[in-house]
N, C-alpha and C positions, 0 to 999 in steps of 0.2 A: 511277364513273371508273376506268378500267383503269389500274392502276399497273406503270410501267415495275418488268422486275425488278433494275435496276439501283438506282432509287430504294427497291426492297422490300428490299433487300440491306442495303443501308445504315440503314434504318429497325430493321431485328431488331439490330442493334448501335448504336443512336444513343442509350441510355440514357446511358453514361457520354460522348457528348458534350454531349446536357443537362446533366448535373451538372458537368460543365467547364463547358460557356457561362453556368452561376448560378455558379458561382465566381467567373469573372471580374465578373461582373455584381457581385455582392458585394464585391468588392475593386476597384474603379476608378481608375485612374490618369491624369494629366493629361499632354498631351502634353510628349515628354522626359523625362521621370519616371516612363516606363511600365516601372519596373524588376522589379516579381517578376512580369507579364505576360511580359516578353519573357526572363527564366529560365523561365515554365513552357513557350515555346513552344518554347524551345532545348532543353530536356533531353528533352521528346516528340520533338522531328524528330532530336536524336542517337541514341531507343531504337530509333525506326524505321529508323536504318540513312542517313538525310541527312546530307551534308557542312554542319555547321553555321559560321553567320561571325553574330560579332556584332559591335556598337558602330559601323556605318553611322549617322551623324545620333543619336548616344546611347545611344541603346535599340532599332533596326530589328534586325530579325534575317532571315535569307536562309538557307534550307535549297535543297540543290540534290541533285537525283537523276539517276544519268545511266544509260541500260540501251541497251543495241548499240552501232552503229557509228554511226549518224542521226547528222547532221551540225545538224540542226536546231536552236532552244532558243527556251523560250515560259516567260514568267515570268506569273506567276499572284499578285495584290495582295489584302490584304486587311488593314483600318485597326487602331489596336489602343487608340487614348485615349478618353478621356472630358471630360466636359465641368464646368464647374465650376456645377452645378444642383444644388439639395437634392431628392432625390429624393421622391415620394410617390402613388408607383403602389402601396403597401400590399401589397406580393412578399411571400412568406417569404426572398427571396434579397436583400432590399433592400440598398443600398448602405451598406457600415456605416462609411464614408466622410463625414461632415456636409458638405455642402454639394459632393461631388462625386459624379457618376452618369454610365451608361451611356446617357446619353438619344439618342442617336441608332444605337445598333446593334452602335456597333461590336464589341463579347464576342460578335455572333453571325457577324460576317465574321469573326473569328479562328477561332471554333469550326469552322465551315463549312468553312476550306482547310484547317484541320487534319484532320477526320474524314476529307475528301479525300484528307489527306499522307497518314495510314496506310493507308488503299485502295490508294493508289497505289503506296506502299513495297512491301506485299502480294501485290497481285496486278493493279498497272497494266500495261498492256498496250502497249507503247509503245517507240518510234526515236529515239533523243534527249538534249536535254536539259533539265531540268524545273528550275526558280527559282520558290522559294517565296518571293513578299518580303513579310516581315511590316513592316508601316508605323508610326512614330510620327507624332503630331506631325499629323492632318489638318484637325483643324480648328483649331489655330494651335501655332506660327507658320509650317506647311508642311513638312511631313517630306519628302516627295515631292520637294521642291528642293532640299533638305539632304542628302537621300541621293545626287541626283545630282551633285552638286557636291561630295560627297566619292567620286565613282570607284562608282554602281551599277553601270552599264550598263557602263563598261571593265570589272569583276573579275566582272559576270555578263551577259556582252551577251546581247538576247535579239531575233528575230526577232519575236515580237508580245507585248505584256504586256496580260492584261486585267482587270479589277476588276468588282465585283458590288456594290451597294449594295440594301439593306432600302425598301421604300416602302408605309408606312402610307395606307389609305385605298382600294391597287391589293387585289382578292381575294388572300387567304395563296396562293402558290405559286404564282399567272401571273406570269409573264417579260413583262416589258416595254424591246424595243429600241429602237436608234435610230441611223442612222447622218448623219452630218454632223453641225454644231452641238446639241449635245444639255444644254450646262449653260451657263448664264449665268457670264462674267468677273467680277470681285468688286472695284471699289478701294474704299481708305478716304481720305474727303477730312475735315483739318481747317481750317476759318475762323478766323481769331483778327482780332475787328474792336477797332479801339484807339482811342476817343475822349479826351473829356475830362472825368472827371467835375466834379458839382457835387451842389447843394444841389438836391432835385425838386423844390420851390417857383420855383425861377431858372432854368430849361431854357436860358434865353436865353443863361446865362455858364458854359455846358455843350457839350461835343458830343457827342451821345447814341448810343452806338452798338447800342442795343437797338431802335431804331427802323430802324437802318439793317440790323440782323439781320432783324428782319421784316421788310422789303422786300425782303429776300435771299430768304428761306423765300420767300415767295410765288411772288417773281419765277424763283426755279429752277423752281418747277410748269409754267413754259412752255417749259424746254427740251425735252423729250420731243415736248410736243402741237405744238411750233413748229419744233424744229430735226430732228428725226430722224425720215428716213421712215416714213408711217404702217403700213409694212409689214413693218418691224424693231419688234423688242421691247428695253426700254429702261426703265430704273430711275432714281431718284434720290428718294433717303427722307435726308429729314433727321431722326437719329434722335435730337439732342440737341441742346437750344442752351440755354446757360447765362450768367446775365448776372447781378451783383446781389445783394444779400441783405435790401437793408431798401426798402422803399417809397416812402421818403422821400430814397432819394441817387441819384443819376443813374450808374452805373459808367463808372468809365473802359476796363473791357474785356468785351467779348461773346464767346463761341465757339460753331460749329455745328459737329455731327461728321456728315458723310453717307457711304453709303453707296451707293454705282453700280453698276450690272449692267447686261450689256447680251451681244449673242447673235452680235454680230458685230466684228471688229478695228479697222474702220472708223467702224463706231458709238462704240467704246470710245476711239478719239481725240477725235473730234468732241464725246464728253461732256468729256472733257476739260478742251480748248480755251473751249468756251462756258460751264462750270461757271466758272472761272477768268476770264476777259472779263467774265462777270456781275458777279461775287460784287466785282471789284475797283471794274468799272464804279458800281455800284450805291453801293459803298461810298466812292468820291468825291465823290459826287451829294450825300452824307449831312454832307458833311466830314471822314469818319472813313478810317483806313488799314485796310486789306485785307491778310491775309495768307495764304496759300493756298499748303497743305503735302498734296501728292495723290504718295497711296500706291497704288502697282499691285500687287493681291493676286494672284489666283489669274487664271490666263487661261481665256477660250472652250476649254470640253471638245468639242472635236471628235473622232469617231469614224470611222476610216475603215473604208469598204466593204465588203471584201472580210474583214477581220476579222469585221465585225458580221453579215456572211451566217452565215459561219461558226459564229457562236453561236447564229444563227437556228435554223440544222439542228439546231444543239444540244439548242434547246430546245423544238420541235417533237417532236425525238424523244422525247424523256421527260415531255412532260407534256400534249403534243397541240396543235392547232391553236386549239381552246377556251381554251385557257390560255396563250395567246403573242398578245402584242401586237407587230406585227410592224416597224411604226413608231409609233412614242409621240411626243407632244407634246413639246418640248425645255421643260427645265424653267430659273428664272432662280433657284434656287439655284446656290453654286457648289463646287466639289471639286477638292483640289489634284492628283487625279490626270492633272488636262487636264494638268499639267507634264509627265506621263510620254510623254502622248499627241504632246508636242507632239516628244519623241526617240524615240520607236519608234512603229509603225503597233500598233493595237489598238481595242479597245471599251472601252465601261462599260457596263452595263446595271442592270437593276432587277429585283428579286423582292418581290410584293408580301407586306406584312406585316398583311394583313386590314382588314375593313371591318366587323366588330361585335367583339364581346367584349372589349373595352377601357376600362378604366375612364373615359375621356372621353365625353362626351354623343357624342360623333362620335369615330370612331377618333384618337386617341393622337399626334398629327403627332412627327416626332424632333424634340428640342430642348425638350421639353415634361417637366415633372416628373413625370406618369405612364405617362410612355410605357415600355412592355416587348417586348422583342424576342421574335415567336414560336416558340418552339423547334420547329414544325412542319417550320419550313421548311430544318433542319438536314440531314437526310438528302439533302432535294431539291438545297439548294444545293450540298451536298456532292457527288452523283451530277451535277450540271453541271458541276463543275469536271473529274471522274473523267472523263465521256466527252469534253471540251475538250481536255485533255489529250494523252485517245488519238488523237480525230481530228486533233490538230493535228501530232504526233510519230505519225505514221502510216508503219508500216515503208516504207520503199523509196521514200519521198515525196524527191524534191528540196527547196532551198531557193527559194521564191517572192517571197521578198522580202528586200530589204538588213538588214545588223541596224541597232541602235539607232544613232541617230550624235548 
Protein backbone atom coordinates (compact mmCIF):
# COMPACT_ATOMS: atom_id res chain seq x y z
CA UNK A 1 0.00 0.00 0.00
CA UNK A 2 1.35 3.37 -1.07
CA UNK A 3 1.45 5.65 1.87
CA UNK A 4 0.27 9.12 1.48
CA UNK A 5 3.27 11.49 2.64
CA UNK A 6 1.09 13.28 4.52
CA UNK A 7 0.12 10.36 6.67
CA UNK A 8 4.20 9.27 6.52
CA UNK A 9 4.82 12.72 8.09
CA UNK A 10 2.72 12.32 10.83
CA UNK A 11 3.67 8.59 11.50
CA UNK A 12 7.83 9.53 11.98
CA UNK A 13 6.34 11.84 14.99
CA UNK A 14 3.43 9.86 16.25
CA UNK A 15 5.46 8.18 19.05
CA UNK A 16 4.78 10.71 21.61
CA UNK A 17 1.20 10.78 20.59
CA UNK A 18 1.01 6.99 21.48
CA UNK A 19 2.33 7.56 24.73
CA UNK A 20 -0.33 10.56 25.19
CA UNK A 21 -3.30 8.43 23.83
CA UNK A 22 -2.04 5.33 26.90
CA UNK A 23 -1.94 7.99 29.20
CA UNK A 24 -5.29 8.91 28.73
CA UNK A 25 -6.23 5.51 28.46
CA UNK A 26 -4.65 4.90 31.78
CA UNK A 27 -6.24 7.75 33.58
CA UNK A 28 -10.15 7.61 32.43
CA UNK A 29 -12.56 10.07 33.32
CA UNK A 30 -16.30 9.93 33.29
CA UNK A 31 -18.27 12.29 31.63
CA UNK A 32 -18.22 15.91 33.40
CA UNK A 33 -15.39 14.88 35.39
CA UNK A 34 -13.03 14.85 32.69
CA UNK A 35 -10.81 17.13 34.60
CA UNK A 36 -6.91 16.45 34.30
CA UNK A 37 -8.04 15.30 30.33
CA UNK A 38 -9.32 18.59 29.49
CA UNK A 39 -5.91 20.39 31.55
CA UNK A 40 -3.74 18.14 29.45
CA UNK A 41 -5.61 19.23 26.25
CA UNK A 42 -5.57 22.94 27.16
CA UNK A 43 -1.95 23.41 28.20
CA UNK A 44 -0.95 21.34 24.62
CA UNK A 45 -3.25 23.67 22.38
CA UNK A 46 -1.89 26.92 24.54
CA UNK A 47 2.00 25.59 23.74
CA UNK A 48 0.94 25.24 20.28
CA UNK A 49 0.04 28.84 20.08
CA UNK A 50 -4.32 28.25 20.20
CA UNK A 51 -6.59 30.68 21.67
CA UNK A 52 -7.71 28.47 24.57
CA UNK A 53 -11.65 28.75 26.41
CA UNK A 54 -12.54 26.30 28.97
CA UNK A 55 -15.54 25.31 31.35
CA UNK A 56 -18.18 25.07 28.11
CA UNK A 57 -20.65 22.11 29.77
CA UNK A 58 -17.68 21.65 32.75
CA UNK A 59 -14.90 20.24 31.38
CA UNK A 60 -15.22 20.92 27.15
CA UNK A 61 -12.34 22.77 25.90
CA UNK A 62 -12.21 24.80 22.37
CA UNK A 63 -8.78 25.74 20.95
CA UNK A 64 -9.31 28.06 18.05
CA UNK A 65 -6.53 29.02 15.20
CA UNK A 66 -7.00 31.61 12.85
CA UNK A 67 -4.27 32.37 9.75
CA UNK A 68 -5.30 35.17 6.87
CA UNK A 69 -8.08 37.11 5.97
CA UNK A 70 -10.59 33.69 5.12
CA UNK A 71 -13.74 34.67 6.24
CA UNK A 72 -14.43 30.92 6.64
CA UNK A 73 -14.70 28.61 10.04
CA UNK A 74 -14.87 24.76 10.46
CA UNK A 75 -14.97 23.36 13.81
CA UNK A 76 -13.45 19.91 14.14
CA UNK A 77 -15.06 17.40 17.44
CA UNK A 78 -13.58 14.94 19.19
CA UNK A 79 -15.21 12.96 22.57
CA UNK A 80 -12.92 12.88 25.64
CA UNK A 81 -15.02 10.46 28.72
CA UNK A 82 -15.09 7.05 29.52
CA UNK A 83 -17.30 4.71 30.57
CA UNK A 84 -17.90 3.29 33.91
CA UNK A 85 -16.64 -0.59 32.89
CA UNK A 86 -13.88 -2.46 34.74
CA UNK A 87 -11.44 -2.91 32.28
CA UNK A 88 -9.60 -6.20 31.17
CA UNK A 89 -8.10 -6.14 27.89
CA UNK A 90 -4.66 -6.94 29.90
CA UNK A 91 -2.77 -3.40 28.33
CA UNK A 92 0.43 -2.39 30.09
CA UNK A 93 -1.61 0.98 29.85
CA UNK A 94 -4.63 -0.56 31.72
CA UNK A 95 -7.06 1.74 33.41
CA UNK A 96 -5.72 2.18 36.91
CA UNK A 97 -9.23 3.57 37.54
CA UNK A 98 -11.37 0.26 39.04
CA UNK A 99 -14.38 0.07 37.47
CA UNK A 100 -13.74 2.88 34.92
CA UNK A 101 -12.29 2.68 31.11
CA UNK A 102 -11.74 3.84 27.90
CA UNK A 103 -13.98 1.23 26.17
CA UNK A 104 -15.29 2.99 23.39
CA UNK A 105 -12.15 5.22 22.00
CA UNK A 106 -12.56 7.94 23.07
CA UNK A 107 -8.20 8.73 24.28
CA UNK A 108 -7.85 8.06 20.60
CA UNK A 109 -10.30 10.77 19.07
CA UNK A 110 -8.64 13.18 21.58
CA UNK A 111 -5.24 12.02 20.62
CA UNK A 112 -6.02 12.14 16.90
CA UNK A 113 -7.30 16.15 16.82
CA UNK A 114 -4.55 16.85 18.87
CA UNK A 115 -1.52 15.35 16.80
CA UNK A 116 -3.68 17.21 14.01
CA UNK A 117 -3.77 20.66 16.40
CA UNK A 118 0.14 20.72 16.43
CA UNK A 119 0.50 19.89 12.47
CA UNK A 120 -1.76 22.39 12.06
CA UNK A 121 -0.32 25.20 14.50
CA UNK A 122 3.00 24.22 12.58
CA UNK A 123 2.79 24.02 9.38
CA UNK A 124 -1.28 24.09 8.47
CA UNK A 125 -1.83 25.53 5.26
CA UNK A 126 -5.03 27.27 5.40
CA UNK A 127 -7.71 30.63 5.03
CA UNK A 128 -9.60 30.85 7.95
CA UNK A 129 -10.81 29.85 10.87
CA UNK A 130 -10.10 26.64 12.73
CA UNK A 131 -12.33 25.34 16.31
CA UNK A 132 -11.04 22.75 17.97
CA UNK A 133 -13.93 21.46 20.23
CA UNK A 134 -12.88 18.97 22.67
CA UNK A 135 -16.35 17.26 24.04
CA UNK A 136 -17.35 16.00 27.49
CA UNK A 137 -20.00 14.12 28.47
CA UNK A 138 -20.97 11.72 25.15
CA UNK A 139 -21.97 9.15 26.23
CA UNK A 140 -24.05 10.64 29.15
CA UNK A 141 -25.64 12.80 29.98
CA UNK A 142 -24.84 14.68 26.43
CA UNK A 143 -22.14 17.20 26.27
CA UNK A 144 -22.77 18.04 22.78
CA UNK A 145 -26.37 19.76 24.16
CA UNK A 146 -24.71 21.30 27.06
CA UNK A 147 -22.19 23.01 25.15
CA UNK A 148 -24.68 24.30 23.05
CA UNK A 149 -27.02 25.43 25.26
CA UNK A 150 -24.36 27.21 26.99
CA UNK A 151 -23.37 29.60 23.74
CA UNK A 152 -20.78 26.93 21.34
CA UNK A 153 -21.87 28.01 18.17
CA UNK A 154 -22.61 32.04 19.27
CA UNK A 155 -18.73 32.30 20.82
CA UNK A 156 -17.28 29.93 18.04
CA UNK A 157 -19.85 29.81 15.04
CA UNK A 158 -18.66 27.52 12.46
CA UNK A 159 -19.66 26.92 8.85
CA UNK A 160 -19.45 22.96 8.96
CA UNK A 161 -18.44 20.93 12.23
CA UNK A 162 -17.39 17.35 11.78
CA UNK A 163 -16.49 14.26 13.98
CA UNK A 164 -14.64 11.03 13.37
CA UNK A 165 -15.52 8.03 15.40
CA UNK A 166 -13.32 4.35 15.84
CA UNK A 167 -15.15 1.13 14.46
CA UNK A 168 -13.95 -2.23 15.56
CA UNK A 169 -14.63 -5.11 13.20
CA UNK A 170 -14.30 -2.29 9.84
CA UNK A 171 -10.10 -3.05 8.59
CA UNK A 172 -7.66 -0.70 10.91
CA UNK A 173 -7.48 2.62 8.72
CA UNK A 174 -10.51 2.34 5.96
CA UNK A 175 -12.78 5.37 6.21
CA UNK A 176 -16.17 4.48 6.10
CA UNK A 177 -19.05 7.35 5.13
CA UNK A 178 -22.28 8.15 4.80
CA UNK A 179 -24.41 10.78 3.97
CA UNK A 180 -28.17 11.25 5.11
CA UNK A 181 -29.48 9.15 8.12
CA UNK A 182 -26.30 7.59 9.38
CA UNK A 183 -27.06 6.88 13.37
CA UNK A 184 -29.94 5.59 14.96
CA UNK A 185 -32.09 8.34 17.69
CA UNK A 186 -31.91 6.77 21.16
CA UNK A 187 -34.97 7.32 23.95
CA UNK A 188 -35.19 5.84 27.32
CA UNK A 189 -38.69 4.65 28.27
CA UNK A 190 -39.62 3.79 31.87
CA UNK A 191 -42.96 1.50 32.78
CA UNK A 192 -43.95 1.51 36.43
CA UNK A 193 -47.08 -1.07 36.54
CA UNK A 194 -48.84 -0.62 40.02
CA UNK A 195 -51.07 -3.48 41.10
CA UNK A 196 -52.14 -4.97 44.35
CA UNK A 197 -50.16 -7.06 46.09
CA UNK A 198 -50.98 -10.24 48.03
CA UNK A 199 -50.28 -13.60 49.38
CA UNK A 200 -49.04 -16.01 45.78
CA UNK A 201 -51.09 -18.75 47.22
CA UNK A 202 -54.54 -16.09 46.69
CA UNK A 203 -53.75 -14.47 43.09
CA UNK A 204 -57.50 -14.07 43.28
CA UNK A 205 -57.15 -11.21 46.29
CA UNK A 206 -54.31 -9.73 44.36
CA UNK A 207 -53.78 -7.60 41.12
CA UNK A 208 -50.74 -8.92 39.79
CA UNK A 209 -48.78 -6.65 37.88
CA UNK A 210 -45.94 -9.15 36.70
CA UNK A 211 -48.36 -10.77 34.62
CA UNK A 212 -49.42 -7.77 33.08
CA UNK A 213 -45.44 -6.76 32.65
CA UNK A 214 -45.25 -9.96 30.56
CA UNK A 215 -47.95 -9.26 28.36
CA UNK A 216 -46.26 -5.83 27.95
CA UNK A 217 -42.68 -7.39 26.97
CA UNK A 218 -44.23 -9.52 24.45
CA UNK A 219 -47.01 -7.40 23.23
CA UNK A 220 -44.24 -4.53 22.45
CA UNK A 221 -42.42 -7.40 19.98
CA UNK A 222 -45.26 -6.41 17.68
CA UNK A 223 -44.77 -2.80 17.44
CA UNK A 224 -41.76 -2.91 14.95
CA UNK A 225 -43.22 -6.09 12.83
CA UNK A 226 -46.73 -4.50 12.94
CA UNK A 227 -46.70 -0.78 13.23
CA UNK A 228 -43.41 0.49 11.30
CA UNK A 229 -42.76 0.18 7.80
CA UNK A 230 -41.03 -2.83 6.91
CA UNK A 231 -38.50 -0.65 5.10
CA UNK A 232 -37.40 1.61 8.14
CA UNK A 233 -35.30 0.37 10.76
CA UNK A 234 -36.66 0.34 14.19
CA UNK A 235 -35.75 -0.87 17.87
CA UNK A 236 -37.39 -1.54 21.01
CA UNK A 237 -35.34 -3.78 23.69
CA UNK A 238 -36.65 -4.11 26.79
CA UNK A 239 -33.59 -4.20 28.76
CA UNK A 240 -34.87 -4.57 32.47
CA UNK A 241 -38.05 -5.49 34.26
CA UNK A 242 -38.10 -5.93 37.69
CA UNK A 243 -40.79 -7.09 40.00
CA UNK A 244 -40.69 -8.96 43.38
CA UNK A 245 -38.23 -10.53 45.65
CA UNK A 246 -39.67 -13.68 47.28
CA UNK A 247 -41.86 -16.34 45.39
CA UNK A 248 -44.38 -16.61 47.56
CA UNK A 249 -45.98 -12.76 47.39
CA UNK A 250 -47.50 -11.25 44.58
CA UNK A 251 -45.87 -7.38 44.40
CA UNK A 252 -47.64 -4.58 44.27
CA UNK A 253 -45.27 -2.89 41.67
CA UNK A 254 -43.49 -4.06 38.23
CA UNK A 255 -41.07 -1.84 36.14
CA UNK A 256 -39.69 -2.22 32.57
CA UNK A 257 -36.91 0.16 31.35
CA UNK A 258 -36.64 0.09 27.34
CA UNK A 259 -34.66 1.30 25.13
CA UNK A 260 -35.85 2.73 21.34
CA UNK A 261 -33.95 3.55 18.10
CA UNK A 262 -35.13 4.21 15.32
CA UNK A 263 -33.56 5.89 11.72
CA UNK A 264 -36.20 8.22 11.01
CA UNK A 265 -38.25 11.42 12.95
CA UNK A 266 -41.29 10.00 12.01
CA UNK A 267 -40.73 6.53 12.99
CA UNK A 268 -39.41 7.87 16.36
CA UNK A 269 -42.91 9.48 17.05
CA UNK A 270 -44.84 6.78 16.00
CA UNK A 271 -42.76 4.40 18.46
CA UNK A 272 -43.65 6.67 20.78
CA UNK A 273 -47.32 7.02 20.54
CA UNK A 274 -47.85 3.00 20.20
CA UNK A 275 -45.14 2.19 23.03
CA UNK A 276 -47.36 4.31 25.39
CA UNK A 277 -51.18 3.23 23.88
CA UNK A 278 -49.75 -0.32 24.39
CA UNK A 279 -48.07 -0.46 27.59
CA UNK A 280 -51.30 1.51 29.08
CA UNK A 281 -53.65 -0.39 26.92
CA UNK A 282 -52.34 -3.69 28.05
CA UNK A 283 -52.08 -2.61 31.41
CA UNK A 284 -55.88 -2.11 32.03
CA UNK A 285 -56.78 -5.20 30.42
CA UNK A 286 -54.55 -6.62 33.45
CA UNK A 287 -56.51 -4.31 36.12
CA UNK A 288 -53.20 -2.73 36.99
CA UNK A 289 -52.19 1.16 36.28
CA UNK A 290 -49.66 2.15 33.70
CA UNK A 291 -47.19 4.75 33.96
CA UNK A 292 -45.08 5.86 31.17
CA UNK A 293 -42.23 8.22 31.80
CA UNK A 294 -40.52 8.53 27.82
CA UNK A 295 -37.19 10.23 27.61
CA UNK A 296 -35.82 11.60 24.27
CA UNK A 297 -32.15 11.03 24.17
CA UNK A 298 -30.04 11.54 21.52
CA UNK A 299 -31.67 12.45 17.77
CA UNK A 300 -31.27 10.75 14.17
CA UNK A 301 -27.45 11.68 13.14
CA UNK A 302 -28.04 12.88 9.82
CA UNK A 303 -25.24 13.93 7.62
CA UNK A 304 -25.40 16.32 5.00
CA UNK A 305 -24.02 16.12 1.39
CA UNK A 306 -21.99 18.25 0.41
CA UNK A 307 -20.06 17.96 3.82
CA UNK A 308 -19.71 14.16 3.53
CA UNK A 309 -18.41 14.48 -0.41
CA UNK A 310 -16.01 16.57 1.00
CA UNK A 311 -14.59 14.18 3.34
CA UNK A 312 -14.89 11.60 0.72
CA UNK A 313 -12.06 13.51 -1.38
CA UNK A 314 -10.49 13.44 1.92
CA UNK A 315 -10.34 10.20 2.20
CA UNK A 316 -9.72 8.85 -1.13
CA UNK A 317 -6.78 11.01 -1.14
CA UNK A 318 -4.88 9.56 1.72
CA UNK A 319 -5.69 6.11 1.84
CA UNK A 320 -7.13 5.30 -1.69
CA UNK A 321 -10.29 3.96 -3.12
CA UNK A 322 -9.48 0.33 -1.50
CA UNK A 323 -9.78 1.81 1.75
CA UNK A 324 -13.03 4.08 1.52
CA UNK A 325 -16.18 3.03 2.05
CA UNK A 326 -18.07 5.42 0.12
CA UNK A 327 -21.59 4.74 1.52
CA UNK A 328 -21.86 2.64 4.64
CA UNK A 329 -24.81 1.06 6.08
CA UNK A 330 -26.43 3.52 8.70
CA UNK A 331 -25.79 2.03 11.90
CA UNK A 332 -28.83 2.10 15.07
CA UNK A 333 -26.22 2.98 17.67
CA UNK A 334 -26.59 6.40 18.71
CA UNK A 335 -24.11 9.71 19.23
CA UNK A 336 -24.80 12.87 20.57
CA UNK A 337 -23.11 14.65 17.90
CA UNK A 338 -26.48 14.39 15.61
CA UNK A 339 -27.24 17.60 18.15
CA UNK A 340 -24.49 19.37 16.59
CA UNK A 341 -25.61 18.20 13.17
CA UNK A 342 -28.91 19.14 13.72
CA UNK A 343 -27.32 23.29 14.08
CA UNK A 344 -24.51 23.36 11.64
CA UNK A 345 -24.24 21.35 8.25
CA UNK A 346 -21.50 18.63 8.61
CA UNK A 347 -20.46 14.76 8.76
CA UNK A 348 -19.57 11.96 10.98
CA UNK A 349 -17.81 9.24 9.75
CA UNK A 350 -15.89 6.10 10.79
CA UNK A 351 -12.21 4.81 10.85
CA UNK A 352 -11.94 1.38 11.26
CA UNK A 353 -10.29 -0.09 14.20
CA UNK A 354 -9.36 -3.76 12.78
CA UNK A 355 -10.71 -6.97 12.42
CA UNK A 356 -8.06 -9.46 14.24
CA UNK A 357 -5.62 -8.91 16.84
CA UNK A 358 -7.91 -8.31 19.68
CA UNK A 359 -8.18 -10.07 22.51
CA UNK A 360 -11.79 -11.02 21.84
CA UNK A 361 -12.56 -14.34 19.98
CA UNK A 362 -13.84 -11.61 17.28
CA UNK A 363 -12.76 -8.14 17.26
CA UNK A 364 -13.23 -6.18 20.62
CA UNK A 365 -16.92 -4.24 19.84
CA UNK A 366 -16.68 -0.50 22.01
CA UNK A 367 -18.37 -0.90 25.15
CA UNK A 368 -16.68 -4.06 25.86
CA UNK A 369 -14.13 -4.57 28.75
CA UNK A 370 -11.38 -5.67 26.32
CA UNK A 371 -11.55 -3.43 23.92
CA UNK A 372 -8.24 -1.23 23.01
CA UNK A 373 -7.98 1.58 20.75
CA UNK A 374 -5.36 1.04 17.79
CA UNK A 375 -2.83 3.37 17.92
CA UNK A 376 -2.21 2.71 14.08
CA UNK A 377 -4.55 4.67 13.25
CA UNK A 378 -3.18 7.95 15.09
CA UNK A 379 -1.22 9.42 12.28
CA UNK A 380 -4.01 8.53 9.70
CA UNK A 381 -6.75 10.07 11.65
CA UNK A 382 -4.56 12.74 12.38
CA UNK A 383 -3.45 13.34 8.58
CA UNK A 384 -7.54 13.43 7.86
CA UNK A 385 -8.40 16.01 9.91
CA UNK A 386 -4.78 17.99 8.57
CA UNK A 387 -5.94 17.77 4.86
CA UNK A 388 -10.05 18.57 6.08
CA UNK A 389 -8.92 21.30 7.46
CA UNK A 390 -6.92 22.66 4.43
CA UNK A 391 -9.46 21.76 1.94
CA UNK A 392 -12.13 23.20 3.71
CA UNK A 393 -10.33 26.87 4.70
CA UNK A 394 -8.98 26.82 1.24
CA UNK A 395 -7.14 30.22 0.39
CA UNK A 396 -9.57 32.55 -1.72
CA UNK A 397 -12.53 30.02 -1.35
CA UNK A 398 -15.77 32.01 -0.47
CA UNK A 399 -18.42 31.09 2.16
CA UNK A 400 -20.88 28.17 0.78
CA UNK A 401 -22.94 27.88 3.41
CA UNK A 402 -24.77 29.70 6.26
CA UNK A 403 -23.01 29.28 9.75
CA UNK A 404 -24.40 27.40 12.66
CA UNK A 405 -27.96 28.70 13.67
Amino acid sequence: MNVHPLVGQLQSRSEAFVALRRDLHQHPELGLAEQRTSQLVAQRLAAWGYEVHQGLATTGVVGTLRRGTGAKRLGLRADMDALPIHECSGKPWSSVHAGVMHACGHDGHTAMLLAAAQHLAEQGDFDGTLHLIFQPAEEHPGGAKLMIEQGLFERFPCDAVFAMHNMPGTPQGHFVLRDGPAMASSDDVSITLRGVGGHGAMPHRATDPVVAAASIVMALQTIVSRNVDPQQAAVVTVGALQAGRANNVIPELATLELSVRSLDPDVRDLLQQRITALAQAQAQSYGVLAKVVYRRDYPVLVNHRAETDLAREVALELVGADRVTLQGPALVGSEDFAVMLEYCPGSYLLIGNGAEGHPCQSPCMVHHPGYDFDDRNLPIGAAFWVRLAERFLTHGQPIERGECA
